[in-house]
C-alpha positions as CSV (number, residue, x, y, z in Angstrom):
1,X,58.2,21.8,47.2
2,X,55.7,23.3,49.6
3,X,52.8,21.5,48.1
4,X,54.8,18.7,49.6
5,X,55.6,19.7,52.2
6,X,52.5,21.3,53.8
7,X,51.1,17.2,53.7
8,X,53.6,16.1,55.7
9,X,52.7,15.3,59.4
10,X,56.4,14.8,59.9
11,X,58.6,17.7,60.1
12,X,62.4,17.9,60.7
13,X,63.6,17.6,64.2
14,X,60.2,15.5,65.3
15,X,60.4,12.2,66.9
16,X,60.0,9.8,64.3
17,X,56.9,8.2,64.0
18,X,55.3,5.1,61.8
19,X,52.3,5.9,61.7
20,X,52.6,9.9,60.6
21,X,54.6,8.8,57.9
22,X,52.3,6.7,56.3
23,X,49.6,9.3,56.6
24,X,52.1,11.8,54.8
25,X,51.7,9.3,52.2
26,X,48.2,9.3,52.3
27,X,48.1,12.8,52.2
28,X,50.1,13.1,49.2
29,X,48.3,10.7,46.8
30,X,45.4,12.1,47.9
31,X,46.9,15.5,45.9
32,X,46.4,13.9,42.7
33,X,49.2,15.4,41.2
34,X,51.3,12.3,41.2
35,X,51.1,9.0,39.8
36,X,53.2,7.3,42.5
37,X,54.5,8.2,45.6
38,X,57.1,6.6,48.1
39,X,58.5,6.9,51.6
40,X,61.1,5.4,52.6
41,X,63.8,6.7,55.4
42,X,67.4,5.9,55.7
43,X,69.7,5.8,58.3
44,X,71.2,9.3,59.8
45,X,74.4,10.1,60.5
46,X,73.5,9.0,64.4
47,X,71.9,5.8,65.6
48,X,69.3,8.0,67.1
49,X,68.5,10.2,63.9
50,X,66.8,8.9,60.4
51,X,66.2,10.7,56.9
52,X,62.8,10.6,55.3
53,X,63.1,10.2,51.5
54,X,59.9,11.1,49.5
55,X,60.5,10.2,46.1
56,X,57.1,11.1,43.7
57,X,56.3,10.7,40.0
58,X,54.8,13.5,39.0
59,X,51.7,13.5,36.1
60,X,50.0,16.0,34.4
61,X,47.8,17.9,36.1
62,X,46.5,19.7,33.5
63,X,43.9,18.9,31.1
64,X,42.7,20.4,27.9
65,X,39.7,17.7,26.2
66,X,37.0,17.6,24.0
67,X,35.5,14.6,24.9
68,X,32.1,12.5,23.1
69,X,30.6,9.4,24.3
70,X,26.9,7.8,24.6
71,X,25.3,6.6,27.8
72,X,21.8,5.3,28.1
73,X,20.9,8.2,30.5
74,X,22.3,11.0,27.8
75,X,22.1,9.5,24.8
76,X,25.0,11.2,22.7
77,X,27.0,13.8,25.0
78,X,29.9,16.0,23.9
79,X,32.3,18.1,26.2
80,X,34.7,20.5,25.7
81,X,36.8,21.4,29.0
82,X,40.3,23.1,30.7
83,X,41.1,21.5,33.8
84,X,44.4,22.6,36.1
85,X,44.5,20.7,39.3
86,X,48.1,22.0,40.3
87,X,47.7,26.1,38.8
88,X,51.5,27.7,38.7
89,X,52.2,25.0,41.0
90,X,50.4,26.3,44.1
91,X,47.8,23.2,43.8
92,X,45.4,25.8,42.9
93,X,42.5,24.1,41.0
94,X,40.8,25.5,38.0
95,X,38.4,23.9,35.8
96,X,36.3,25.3,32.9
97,X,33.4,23.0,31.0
98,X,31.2,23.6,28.5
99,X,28.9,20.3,28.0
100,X,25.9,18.7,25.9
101,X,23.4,16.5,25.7
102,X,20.3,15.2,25.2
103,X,19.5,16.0,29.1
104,X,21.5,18.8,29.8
105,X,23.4,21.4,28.7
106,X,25.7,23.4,31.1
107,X,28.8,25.7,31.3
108,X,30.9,25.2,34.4
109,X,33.2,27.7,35.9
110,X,35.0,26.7,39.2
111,X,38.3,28.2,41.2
112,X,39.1,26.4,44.5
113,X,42.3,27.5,46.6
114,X,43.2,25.0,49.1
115,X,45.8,27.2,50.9
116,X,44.0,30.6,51.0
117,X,46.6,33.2,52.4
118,X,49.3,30.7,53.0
119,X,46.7,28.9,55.8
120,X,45.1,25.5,55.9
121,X,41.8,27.4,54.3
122,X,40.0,26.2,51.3
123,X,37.9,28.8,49.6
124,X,36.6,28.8,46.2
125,X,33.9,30.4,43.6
126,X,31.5,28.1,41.4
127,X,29.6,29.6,38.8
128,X,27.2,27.7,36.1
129,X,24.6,27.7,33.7
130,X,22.4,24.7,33.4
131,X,19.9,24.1,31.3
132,X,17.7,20.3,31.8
133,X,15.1,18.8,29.5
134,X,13.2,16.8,32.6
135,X,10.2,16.4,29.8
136,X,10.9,12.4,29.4
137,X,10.3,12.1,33.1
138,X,8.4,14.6,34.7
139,X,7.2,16.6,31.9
140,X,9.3,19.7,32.5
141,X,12.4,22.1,31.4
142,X,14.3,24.0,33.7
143,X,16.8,26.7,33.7
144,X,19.3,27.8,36.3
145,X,21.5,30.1,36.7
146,X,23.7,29.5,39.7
147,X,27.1,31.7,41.8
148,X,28.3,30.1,44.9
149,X,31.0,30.3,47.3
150,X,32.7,28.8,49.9
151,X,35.5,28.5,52.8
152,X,36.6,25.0,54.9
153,X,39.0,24.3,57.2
154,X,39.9,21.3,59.0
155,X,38.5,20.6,62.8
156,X,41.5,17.7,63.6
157,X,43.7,15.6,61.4
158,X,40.6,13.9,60.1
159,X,37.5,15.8,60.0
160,X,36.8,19.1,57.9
161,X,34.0,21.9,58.0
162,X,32.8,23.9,54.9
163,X,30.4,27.0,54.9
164,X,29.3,28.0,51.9
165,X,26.5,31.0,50.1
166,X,24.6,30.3,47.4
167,X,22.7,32.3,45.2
168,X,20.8,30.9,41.9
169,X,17.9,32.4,39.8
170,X,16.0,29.6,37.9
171,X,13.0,29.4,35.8
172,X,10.8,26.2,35.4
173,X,8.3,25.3,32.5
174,X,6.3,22.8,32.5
175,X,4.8,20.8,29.2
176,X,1.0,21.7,28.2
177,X,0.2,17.9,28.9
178,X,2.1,17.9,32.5
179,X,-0.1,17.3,35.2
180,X,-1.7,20.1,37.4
181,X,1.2,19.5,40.4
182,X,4.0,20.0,38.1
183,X,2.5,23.1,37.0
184,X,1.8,24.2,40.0
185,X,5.9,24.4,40.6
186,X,6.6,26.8,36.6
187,X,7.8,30.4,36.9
188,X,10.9,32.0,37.7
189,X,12.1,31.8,41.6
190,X,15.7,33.2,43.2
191,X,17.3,31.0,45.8
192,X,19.6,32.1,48.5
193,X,21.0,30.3,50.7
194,X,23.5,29.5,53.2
195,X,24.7,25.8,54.4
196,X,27.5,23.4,55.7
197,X,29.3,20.5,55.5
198,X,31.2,17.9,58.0
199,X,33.3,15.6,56.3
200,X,35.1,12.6,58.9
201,X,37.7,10.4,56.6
202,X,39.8,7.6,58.1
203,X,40.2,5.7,54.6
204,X,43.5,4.3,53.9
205,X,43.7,5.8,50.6
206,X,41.1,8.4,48.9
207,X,41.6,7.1,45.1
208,X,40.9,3.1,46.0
209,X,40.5,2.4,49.6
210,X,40.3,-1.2,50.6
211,X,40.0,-0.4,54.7
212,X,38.8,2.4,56.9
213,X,35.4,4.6,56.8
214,X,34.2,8.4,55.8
215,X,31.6,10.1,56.8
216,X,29.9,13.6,55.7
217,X,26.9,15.4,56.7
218,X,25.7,19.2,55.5
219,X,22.8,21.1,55.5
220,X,21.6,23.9,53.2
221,X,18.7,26.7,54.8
222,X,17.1,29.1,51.5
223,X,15.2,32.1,52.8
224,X,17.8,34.5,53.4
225,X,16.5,36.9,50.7
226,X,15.0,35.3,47.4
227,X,11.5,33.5,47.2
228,X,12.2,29.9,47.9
229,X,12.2,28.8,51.7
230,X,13.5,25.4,52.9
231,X,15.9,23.1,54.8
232,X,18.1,20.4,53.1
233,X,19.9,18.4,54.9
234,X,21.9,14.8,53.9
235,X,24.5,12.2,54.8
236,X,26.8,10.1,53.1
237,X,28.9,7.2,55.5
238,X,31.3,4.8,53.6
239,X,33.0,1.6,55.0
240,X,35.6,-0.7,53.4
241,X,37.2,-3.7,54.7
242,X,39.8,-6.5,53.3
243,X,38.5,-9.6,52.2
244,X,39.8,-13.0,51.4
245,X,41.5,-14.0,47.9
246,X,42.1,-9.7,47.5
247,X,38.6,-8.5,47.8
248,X,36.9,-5.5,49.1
249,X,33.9,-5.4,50.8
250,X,32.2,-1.7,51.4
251,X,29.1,-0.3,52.3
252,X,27.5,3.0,51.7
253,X,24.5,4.6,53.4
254,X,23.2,7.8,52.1
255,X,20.2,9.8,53.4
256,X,18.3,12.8,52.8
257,X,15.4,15.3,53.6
258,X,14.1,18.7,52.2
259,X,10.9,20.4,53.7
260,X,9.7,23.8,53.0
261,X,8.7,26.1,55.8
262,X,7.0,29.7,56.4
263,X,4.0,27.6,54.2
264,X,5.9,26.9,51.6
265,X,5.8,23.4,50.2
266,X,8.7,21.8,47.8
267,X,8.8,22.6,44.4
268,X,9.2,19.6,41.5
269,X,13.0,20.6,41.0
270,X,13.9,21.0,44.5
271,X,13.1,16.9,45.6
272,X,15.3,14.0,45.0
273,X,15.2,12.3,42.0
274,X,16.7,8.7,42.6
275,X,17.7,5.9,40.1
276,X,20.1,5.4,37.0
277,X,23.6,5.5,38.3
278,X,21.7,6.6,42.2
279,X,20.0,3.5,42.3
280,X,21.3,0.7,39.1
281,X,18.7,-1.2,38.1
282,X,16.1,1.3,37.6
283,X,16.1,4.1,35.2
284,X,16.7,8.1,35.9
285,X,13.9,8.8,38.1
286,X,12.6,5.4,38.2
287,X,11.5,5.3,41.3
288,X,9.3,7.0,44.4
289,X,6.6,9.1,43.7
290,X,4.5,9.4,40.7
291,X,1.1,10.5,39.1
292,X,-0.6,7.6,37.9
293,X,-3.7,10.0,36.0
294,X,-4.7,8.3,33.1
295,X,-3.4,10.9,30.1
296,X,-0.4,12.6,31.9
297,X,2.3,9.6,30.8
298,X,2.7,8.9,35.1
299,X,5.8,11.4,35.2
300,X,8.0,11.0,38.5
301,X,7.4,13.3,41.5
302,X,10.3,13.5,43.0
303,X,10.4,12.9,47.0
304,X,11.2,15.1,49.9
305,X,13.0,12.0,51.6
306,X,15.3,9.5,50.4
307,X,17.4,6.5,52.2
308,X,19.7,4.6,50.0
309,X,22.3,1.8,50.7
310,X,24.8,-0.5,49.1
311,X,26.7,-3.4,50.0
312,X,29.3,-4.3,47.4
313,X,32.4,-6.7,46.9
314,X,35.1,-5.5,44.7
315,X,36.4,-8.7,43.0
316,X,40.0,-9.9,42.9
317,X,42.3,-8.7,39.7
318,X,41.6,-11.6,37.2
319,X,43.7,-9.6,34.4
320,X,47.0,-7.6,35.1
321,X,46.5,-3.9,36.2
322,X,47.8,-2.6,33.0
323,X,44.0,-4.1,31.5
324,X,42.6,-1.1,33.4
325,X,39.5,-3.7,34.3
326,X,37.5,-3.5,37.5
327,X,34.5,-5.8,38.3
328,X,32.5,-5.9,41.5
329,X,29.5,-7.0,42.6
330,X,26.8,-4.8,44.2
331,X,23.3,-4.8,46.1
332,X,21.2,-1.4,46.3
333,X,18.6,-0.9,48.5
334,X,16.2,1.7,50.0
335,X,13.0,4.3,49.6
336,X,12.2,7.4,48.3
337,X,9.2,9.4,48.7
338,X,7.2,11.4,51.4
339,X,5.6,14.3,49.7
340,X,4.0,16.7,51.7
341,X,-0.2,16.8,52.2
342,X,-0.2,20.0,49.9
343,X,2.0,18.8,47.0
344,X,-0.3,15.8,47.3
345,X,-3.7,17.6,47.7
346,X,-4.4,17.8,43.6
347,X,-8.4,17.4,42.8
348,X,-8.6,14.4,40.9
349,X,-5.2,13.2,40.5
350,X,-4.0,9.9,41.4
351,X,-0.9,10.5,43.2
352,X,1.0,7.4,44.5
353,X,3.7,7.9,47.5
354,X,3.9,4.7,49.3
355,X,7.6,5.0,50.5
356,X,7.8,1.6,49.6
357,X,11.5,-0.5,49.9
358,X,13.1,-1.2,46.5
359,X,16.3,-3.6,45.7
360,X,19.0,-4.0,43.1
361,X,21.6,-6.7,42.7
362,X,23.9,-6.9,39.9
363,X,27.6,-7.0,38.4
364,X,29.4,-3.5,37.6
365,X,32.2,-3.6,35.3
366,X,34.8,-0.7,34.5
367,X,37.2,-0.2,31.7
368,X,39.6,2.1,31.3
369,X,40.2,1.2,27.6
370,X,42.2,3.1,25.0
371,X,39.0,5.4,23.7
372,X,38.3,6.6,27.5
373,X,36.4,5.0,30.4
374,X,33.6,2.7,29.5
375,X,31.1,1.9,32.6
376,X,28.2,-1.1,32.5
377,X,26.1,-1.9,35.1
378,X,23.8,-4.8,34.9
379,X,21.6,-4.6,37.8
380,X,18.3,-7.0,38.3
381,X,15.8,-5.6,40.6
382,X,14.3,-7.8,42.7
383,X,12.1,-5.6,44.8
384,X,10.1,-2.9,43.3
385,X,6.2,-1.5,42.2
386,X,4.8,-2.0,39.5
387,X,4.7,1.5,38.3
388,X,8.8,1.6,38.7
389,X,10.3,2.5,35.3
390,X,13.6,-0.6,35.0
391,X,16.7,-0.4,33.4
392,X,18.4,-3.8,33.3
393,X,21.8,-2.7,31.9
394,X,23.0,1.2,31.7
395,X,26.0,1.8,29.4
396,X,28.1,5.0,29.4
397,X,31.7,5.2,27.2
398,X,33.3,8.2,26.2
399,X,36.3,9.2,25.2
400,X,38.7,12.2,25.1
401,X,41.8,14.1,22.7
């Protein structure tokens, strides 16, 4: 009942208000622990006095799966996890993964208490094991081992801060036949760090908007302790707006940078890697930055600054709900690159980083069929180098019991 309650911005004996009550609503779905939710309020037993009715279908909220499926990023993946979204009924969340393939292979543990001590605090622990095979791209294997933790509060109705402590130990190797600059980044380094994150959401409704805007920005500063010094900092804004015959227009603009400091450069690992499901239309590291030496297979860089966009238009139900299909059309756009002068200063190497535009355009079609979720995007791009590695369609189904 106090779940509930605690999302309601009405409360008994308050002057009744439209708008408050549909943001209760809001709220609630937002919860994820039910599959429908309603409002409705009745006459009192004065003319000046009304009941609120909230009337809610609840669903499970836990999750117990073993889960396999094939995407052309992963090839075959398997996953065995224990999810509680609502633990003893607190809506205390708890998840525990263990997953596979031919990428990566990581075990997940993560606690997150939205009410800690009975207040509007979140806090929450996060600790994982991940292990990436990076040698198909940029000719490298990494291993991480990784605790974090973390405490956010909201700043208004609205907005939300989160501070948060990291502390990772990782160790990179790097293939005989890798070129000298992703050498340069092997060996075993400890990261500490501290970092933020503001978070502005006016949607309508966090599961499938269709009108308002969110916004978040954070920022992560390693040198406090460890051996890895630098500043991280990106930014994610979302729009949506109705369109004619029950359309949704939105647009996304995401940016980011990372630069070492005390004369420290980045490391391989550390950069963005953009493309795949990042940036449809091009393969997993498909674009930015890469070492075009002739007997090094031109692995991807990585780039220390990325600016990404996309303008889409969800397309109008052509088949009832209960088909579970979504289709929308989609545009991506943007850059990535801008190494510094000593990651780029190699003898002999032919290093491009032109932080050149790229584009995408394409259909996106989602299924939420009886085996699990099946995802295609078939993206064309339009703009792009000729060293860019393309990936017309990417295909990822899976499935779960």
């Amino acid at each position: 009942d106090n779940v509930v309650r605690r999302e309601m911005r009405l409360v008994e004996g308050d002057a009744f208000n439209k708008v408050l009550q549909d943001r209760s609503r809001t709220r609630i779905r937002s919860l994820g622990f039910f599959k429908d939710v309603d409002i409705k309020d009745e006459p009192g037993t004065t003319e000046d006095r009304t009941v609120v009715n909230v009337t809610v279908t609840e669903q499970a909220t836990g999750e117990l799966s073993l889960g396999v499926g094939y995407s052309s990023a992963d090839a075959f993946l398997a996953q065995f996890s224990y999810t509680e979204r609502n633990l003893f009924g607190k809506g205390q969340f708890l998840r525990a993964a263990v997953s596979f393939s031919s990428l990566q292979e990581q075990v997940d543990l993560r606690f997150t208490d939205p009410y800690f001590l009975d207040r509007p605090l979140a806090a929450g622990v996060e600790v994982y094991k991940l292990t990436t095979d990076f040698t198909d791209y940029s000719g490298y294997t990494s291993d991480t081992s990784q605790f974090s933790t973390f405490l956010g509060f909201p700043l208004s109705e609205y907005s939300r801060l989160t501070v948060r402590y990291t502390l990772s130990d990782e160790k990179l190797d790097a293939l005989s036949s890798a070129p000298p600059e992703i050498k340069a980044s092997s060996g075993s380094f400890v990261t500490s760090s501290i970092g933020y994150s503001y978070s502005y959401d006016v949607r309508d409704d966090t599961l499938k908007p269709t009108s308002g805007w969110d916004f978040s920005f954070g920022q992560d500063l390693a040198g406090l302790g460890g051996t890895l010094k630098y500043l991280r900092s990106e930014m994610v804004g979302e729009s949506y707006t109705p369109l004619p015959y029950q359309m949704v227009g939105s647009l996304r603009l995401s940016a980011g940078y990372i630069s070492g400091y005390s004369g420290q450069g980045v490391r391989v690992n550390d950069r963005f890697f953009k493309g795949g499901d990042s940036f449809r239309g091009f393969k997993i590291a498909g674009i930015g930055p890469r070492d075009l030496t002739p007997g090094f297979g031109n692995p991807a860089l990585g780039g220390n600054l990325y600016a990404i966009g996309t303008v889409a238009a969800r397309l109008p139900p052509f088949l009832p709900e209960s088909y579970g299909i979504d289709l929308s059309l989609f545009s991506d756009f943007g850059t990535l690159g801008r190494l510094s002068s000593q990651d780029k200063n190699v003898s002999g190497a032919v290093i491009v980083d032109e932080l050149a535009p790229r584009a995408s355009a394409g259909l996106a079609i989602g299924w939420k069929s009886p085996f699990g979720p099946v995802e295609v995007d078939l993206g064309y791009p339009f703009v792009k180098k000729a060293y860019d590695k393309i990936e017309a369609i990417r295909f990822s189904a899976g499935t779960r019991f």
